[in-house]
Structures are given as C-alpha cells and as structure tokens.
C-alpha positions as CSV (number, residue, x, y, z in Angstrom):
1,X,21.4,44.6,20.1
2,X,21.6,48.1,17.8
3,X,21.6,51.1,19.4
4,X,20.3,52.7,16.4
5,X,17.6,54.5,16.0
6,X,15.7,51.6,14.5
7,X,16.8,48.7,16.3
8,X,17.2,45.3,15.0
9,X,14.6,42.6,15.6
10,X,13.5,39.7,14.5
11,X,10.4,37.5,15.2
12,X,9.5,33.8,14.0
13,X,6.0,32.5,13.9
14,X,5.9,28.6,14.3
15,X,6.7,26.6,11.8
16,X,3.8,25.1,9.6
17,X,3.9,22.3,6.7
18,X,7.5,22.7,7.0
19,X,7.5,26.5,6.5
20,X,9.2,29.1,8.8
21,X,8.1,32.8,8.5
22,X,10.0,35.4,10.3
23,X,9.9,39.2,10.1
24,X,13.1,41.2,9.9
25,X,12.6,44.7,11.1
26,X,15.0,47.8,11.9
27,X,18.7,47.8,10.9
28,X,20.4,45.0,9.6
29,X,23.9,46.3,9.9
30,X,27.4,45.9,11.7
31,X,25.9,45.4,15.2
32,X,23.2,43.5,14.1
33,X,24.7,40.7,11.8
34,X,25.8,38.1,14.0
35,X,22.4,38.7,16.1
36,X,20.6,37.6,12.7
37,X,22.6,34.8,12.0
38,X,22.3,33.6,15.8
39,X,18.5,33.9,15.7
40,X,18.0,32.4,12.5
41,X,20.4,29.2,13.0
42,X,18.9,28.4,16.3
43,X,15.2,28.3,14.6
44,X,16.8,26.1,12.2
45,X,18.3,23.8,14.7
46,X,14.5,23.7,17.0
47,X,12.9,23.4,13.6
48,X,13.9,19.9,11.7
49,X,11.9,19.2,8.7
50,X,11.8,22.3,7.1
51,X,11.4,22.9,3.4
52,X,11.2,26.8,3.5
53,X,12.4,29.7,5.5
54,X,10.8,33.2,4.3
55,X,12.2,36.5,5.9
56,X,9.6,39.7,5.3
57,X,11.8,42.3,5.4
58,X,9.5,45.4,4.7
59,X,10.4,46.6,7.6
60,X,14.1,46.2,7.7
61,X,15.1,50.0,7.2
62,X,18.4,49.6,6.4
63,X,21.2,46.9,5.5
64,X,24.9,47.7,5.2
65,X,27.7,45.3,3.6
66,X,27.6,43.3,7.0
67,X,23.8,42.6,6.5
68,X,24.6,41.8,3.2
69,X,27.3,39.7,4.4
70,X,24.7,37.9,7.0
71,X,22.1,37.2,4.5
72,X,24.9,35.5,2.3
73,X,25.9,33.3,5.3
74,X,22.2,32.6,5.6
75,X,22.0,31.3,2.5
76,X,24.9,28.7,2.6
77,X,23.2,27.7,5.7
78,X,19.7,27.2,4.6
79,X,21.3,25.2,1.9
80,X,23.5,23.2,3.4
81,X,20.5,21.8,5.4
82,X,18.0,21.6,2.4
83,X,15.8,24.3,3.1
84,X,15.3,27.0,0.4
85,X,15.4,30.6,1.3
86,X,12.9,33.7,0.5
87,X,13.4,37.6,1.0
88,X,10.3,38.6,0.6
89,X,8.5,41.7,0.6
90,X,12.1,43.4,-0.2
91,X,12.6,47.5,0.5
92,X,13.6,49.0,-3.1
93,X,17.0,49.5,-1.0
94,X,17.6,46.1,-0.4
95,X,16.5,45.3,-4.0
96,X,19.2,47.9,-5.6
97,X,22.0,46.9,-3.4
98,X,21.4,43.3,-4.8
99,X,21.3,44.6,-7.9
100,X,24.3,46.7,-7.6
101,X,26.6,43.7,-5.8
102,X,25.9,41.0,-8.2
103,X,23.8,39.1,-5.5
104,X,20.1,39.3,-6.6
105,X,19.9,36.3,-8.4
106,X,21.4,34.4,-6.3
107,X,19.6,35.2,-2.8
108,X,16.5,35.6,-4.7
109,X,16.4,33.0,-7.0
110,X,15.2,35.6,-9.8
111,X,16.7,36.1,-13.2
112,X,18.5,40.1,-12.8
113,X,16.0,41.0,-15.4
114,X,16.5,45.1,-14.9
115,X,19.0,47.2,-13.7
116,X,20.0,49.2,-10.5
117,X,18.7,52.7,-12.0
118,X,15.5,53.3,-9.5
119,X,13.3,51.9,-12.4
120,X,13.9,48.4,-10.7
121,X,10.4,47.1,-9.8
122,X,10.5,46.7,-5.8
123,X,9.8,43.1,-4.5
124,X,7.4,44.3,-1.7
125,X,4.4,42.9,-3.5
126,X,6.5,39.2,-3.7
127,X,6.0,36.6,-0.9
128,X,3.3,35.9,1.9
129,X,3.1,38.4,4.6
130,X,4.3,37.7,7.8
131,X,1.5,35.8,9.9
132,X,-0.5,37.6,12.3
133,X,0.3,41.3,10.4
C-alpha cells in the first residue's frame, strides 16, 4: 500500500454481460504497481468469461513510469486471455504521458490524432462511469 498522500486503491464492481468495471484512484506509482497488477489478475482469474475490463481512472492523481509500466503489463494480460482493455475517463496527465511515450494508441485503442502540447482533448468524457458513482 502507498504511503502517499493519495493512496492507491482500487475497487471492482461485479462483473455483468461479461464486463468488469473497476475504479483506479490515488497514485499509481513505484509502490503501487505490483498492488495493481495483483488486484487486477486475481479479478481476472475469479472472473472467466469476460469480454471487457474498463478501469475509470478520474481519480487516479498521479502515475509515474512504474504505473505506466503496470498498465503495459495489464494489457498483455488482458490480451493474452481475450479480454479487451479500456482507460477510461483518463486525467489530461495520464493522457499526455501517453502521448509523450508513444503508448496512446496502443493502450487506448485510439488513433494519436493530436499532440502532447496541453491542447490534447482529455478522455474524461470517454467510457461509462464506474457503477454506483
């Protein structure tokens, strides 16, 4: 667990249709990585027959290169099992270190259709909200 001032966390709603919704929240950094990646591969495991796995993360505050590094991992997991992956409701952070490490399009799924330079549309408004918010 972080000892940050904003604490990692994450919470998972049951699955329905074969969808899995989880909220990210606090810091997704050094101390927090391998916490992710545990969390999120044992709702894999107790969830067979998925399709989908979307991660809110407006409310993840921060995420370093060991985040980044998490969420890469997450997606050769998701796909290795079949099941597609969505970040939604991205921070404009999280959006511009995408953009600036070559990594949007591929843990989005979107075309990098503008650049890092703050004028980036944010990808808060993308993606279902996290049952029960």
């Amino acid at each position: 667990m972080s000892t940050s001032a904003h604490p990692f966390r994450l919470t998972a709603a049951p699955a329905t249709d074969g969808v899995l919704y989880a909220e990210l929240s606090g810091e997704l950094a050094w101390d927090s990585a391998e916490e992710l990646l545990d969390a999120v591969r044992a709702l894999l495991d107790s969830a067979p027959g998925l399709s989908d796995l979307r991660l809110d993360c407006a409310r993840t505050t921060l995420c370093d290169s060991m985040g980044l590094s998490a969420l890469l991992a997450l997606r050769r997991d998701t796909e290795a099992v079949g099941v597609r992956l969505h970040l939604d409701r991205r921070p404009p952070f999280l959006d511009r270190m995408l953009f600036l490490t070559g990594t949007y399009e591929h843990l989005t799924g979107r075309p990098e259709t503008a650049g890092p330079d703050g004028d980036t549309p944010s990808g808060t408004a993308d993606g279902p909200r996290f049952p029960g918010l």
